[in-house]
N, C-alpha and C positions, 0 to 999 in steps of 0.2 A: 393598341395592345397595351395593358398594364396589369401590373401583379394584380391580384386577386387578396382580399384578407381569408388567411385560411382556418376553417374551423378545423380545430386540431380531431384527429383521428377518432380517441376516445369519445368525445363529447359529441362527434355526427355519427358513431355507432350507437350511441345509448337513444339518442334521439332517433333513429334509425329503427331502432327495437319497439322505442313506443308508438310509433306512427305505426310500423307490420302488424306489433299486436293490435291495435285498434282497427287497421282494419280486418285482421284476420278474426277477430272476437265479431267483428259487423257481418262476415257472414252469416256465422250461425245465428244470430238476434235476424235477421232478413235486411239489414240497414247499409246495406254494403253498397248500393249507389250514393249514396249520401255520405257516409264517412270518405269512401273513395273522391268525391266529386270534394270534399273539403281541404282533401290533403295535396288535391290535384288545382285547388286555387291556393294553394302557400305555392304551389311549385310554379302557378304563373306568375305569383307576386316578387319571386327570386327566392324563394328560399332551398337553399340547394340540397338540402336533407330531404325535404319533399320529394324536390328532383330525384333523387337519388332514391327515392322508398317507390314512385312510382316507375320508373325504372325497371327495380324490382320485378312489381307486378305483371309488367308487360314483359320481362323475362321469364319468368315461373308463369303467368295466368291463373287465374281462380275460376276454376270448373263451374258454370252457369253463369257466369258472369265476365270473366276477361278472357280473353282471348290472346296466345301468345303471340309477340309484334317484335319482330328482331330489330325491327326500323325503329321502331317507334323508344322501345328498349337501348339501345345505342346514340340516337338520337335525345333523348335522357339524362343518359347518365353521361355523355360528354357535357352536357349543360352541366350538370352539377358539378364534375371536374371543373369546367371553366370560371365556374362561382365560387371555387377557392373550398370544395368538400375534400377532406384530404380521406376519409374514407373513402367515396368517392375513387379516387384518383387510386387508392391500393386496390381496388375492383378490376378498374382497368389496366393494373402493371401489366398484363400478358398481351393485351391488346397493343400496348404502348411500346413493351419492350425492343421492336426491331427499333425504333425510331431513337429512344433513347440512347440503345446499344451502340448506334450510329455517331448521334451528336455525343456521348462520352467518350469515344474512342478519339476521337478528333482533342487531342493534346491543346491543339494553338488557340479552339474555342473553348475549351475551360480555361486555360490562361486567362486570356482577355476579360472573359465573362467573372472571373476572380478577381483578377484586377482591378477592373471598373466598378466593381462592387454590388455587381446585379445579381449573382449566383453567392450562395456562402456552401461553405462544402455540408452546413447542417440544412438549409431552405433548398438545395437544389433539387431533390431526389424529388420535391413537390413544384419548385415551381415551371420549368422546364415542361412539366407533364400537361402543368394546369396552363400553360401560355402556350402550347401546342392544341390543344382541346378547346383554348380562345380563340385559337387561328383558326381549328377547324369548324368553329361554329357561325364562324364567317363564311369560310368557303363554302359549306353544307348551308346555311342560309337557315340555321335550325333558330325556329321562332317558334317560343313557348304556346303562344296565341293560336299558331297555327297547327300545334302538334296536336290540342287540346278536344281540335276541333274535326280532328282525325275519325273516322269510322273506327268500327274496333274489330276489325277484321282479321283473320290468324294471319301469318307471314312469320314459315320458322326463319331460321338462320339459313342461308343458302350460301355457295360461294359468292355468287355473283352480287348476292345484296351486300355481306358484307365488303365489298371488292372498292363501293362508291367510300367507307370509311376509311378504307386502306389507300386509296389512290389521296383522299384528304390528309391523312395522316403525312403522306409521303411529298404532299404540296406544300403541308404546315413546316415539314422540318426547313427548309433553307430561310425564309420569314421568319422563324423562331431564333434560330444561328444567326442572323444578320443584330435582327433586337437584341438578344443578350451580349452581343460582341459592340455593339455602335453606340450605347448609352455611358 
């Protein structure tokens, strides 16, 4: 596990905005496989704006074309958290929140995590989020390669799918607590 370099907020919305619009201008032109399939190799090359614009997609769907994928969608957009998108990472505050709310509460791990110099009270709000999202992308085994090559099959949100995020979420927080306190 290690920090991530974070693109800061503004600058992975605006690039955020220009990915959406291109591909939502590719619909109407008919070029929407191909714009899409372009934005969907930046996001297997690492680029976590991509992640995070295809994400998107697979959450909202585009009528003749995507299909909405709550897996796939989630699966995503924790990758681009884990790649250090701190817009990204403000998408999923409600997602993240119990887990947060948890490790903030715990006094003696922010101490420590103060202390040692691995949390700063202005980097923490992102990094915390983004080395939980690191963790779960180990536990979850989520691999861009393999996401890519997915069918594109509907699958809304149901409890039970998301239950496999939440039970990782809930795995990452003590490996997360231990890292920022042992460094």
């Amino acid at each position: 596990m290690e920090y991530s370099q974070f693109i800061d907020a503004s600058k992975a919305k605006s690039q955020f905005i220009k990915y959406r619009k291109s591909i939502l201008d590719s619909v109407e032109k008919g070029t929407f496989d191909d714009v899409f399939s372009d934005v969907c190799v930046k996001a297997l090359e690492g680029d976590p704006v991509a992640q995070d614009c295809v994400a998107y997609f697979y959450n909202k769907g585009v009528p003749g074309h995507l299909k909405v994928n709550y897996d796939l969608y989630m699966s995503w957009e924790i990758l681009a958290c884990a790649n250090g998108n701190s817009f990204a990472i403000d998408k999923l505050e409600f997602f993240l929140k119990y887990a947060l709310d948890i490790i903030f509460s715990v006094d003696a791990v922010l101490h420590d995590a103060l202390m040692n110099g691995n949390i700063t009270k202005e980097n923490g709000i992102y990094v915390i989020p983004n080395l939980l999202c690191e963790c779960m992308v180990d536990i979850l085994k989520i691999d861009p390669k393999e996401l890519v090559k997915r069918d594109n099959t509907e699958e809304p949100f149901t409890n039970e799918l998301n239950r496999k995020y939440v039970d990782a979420l809930e795995d990452a927080m003590p490996v997360v607590v231990r890292f920022i306190i042992s460094r």
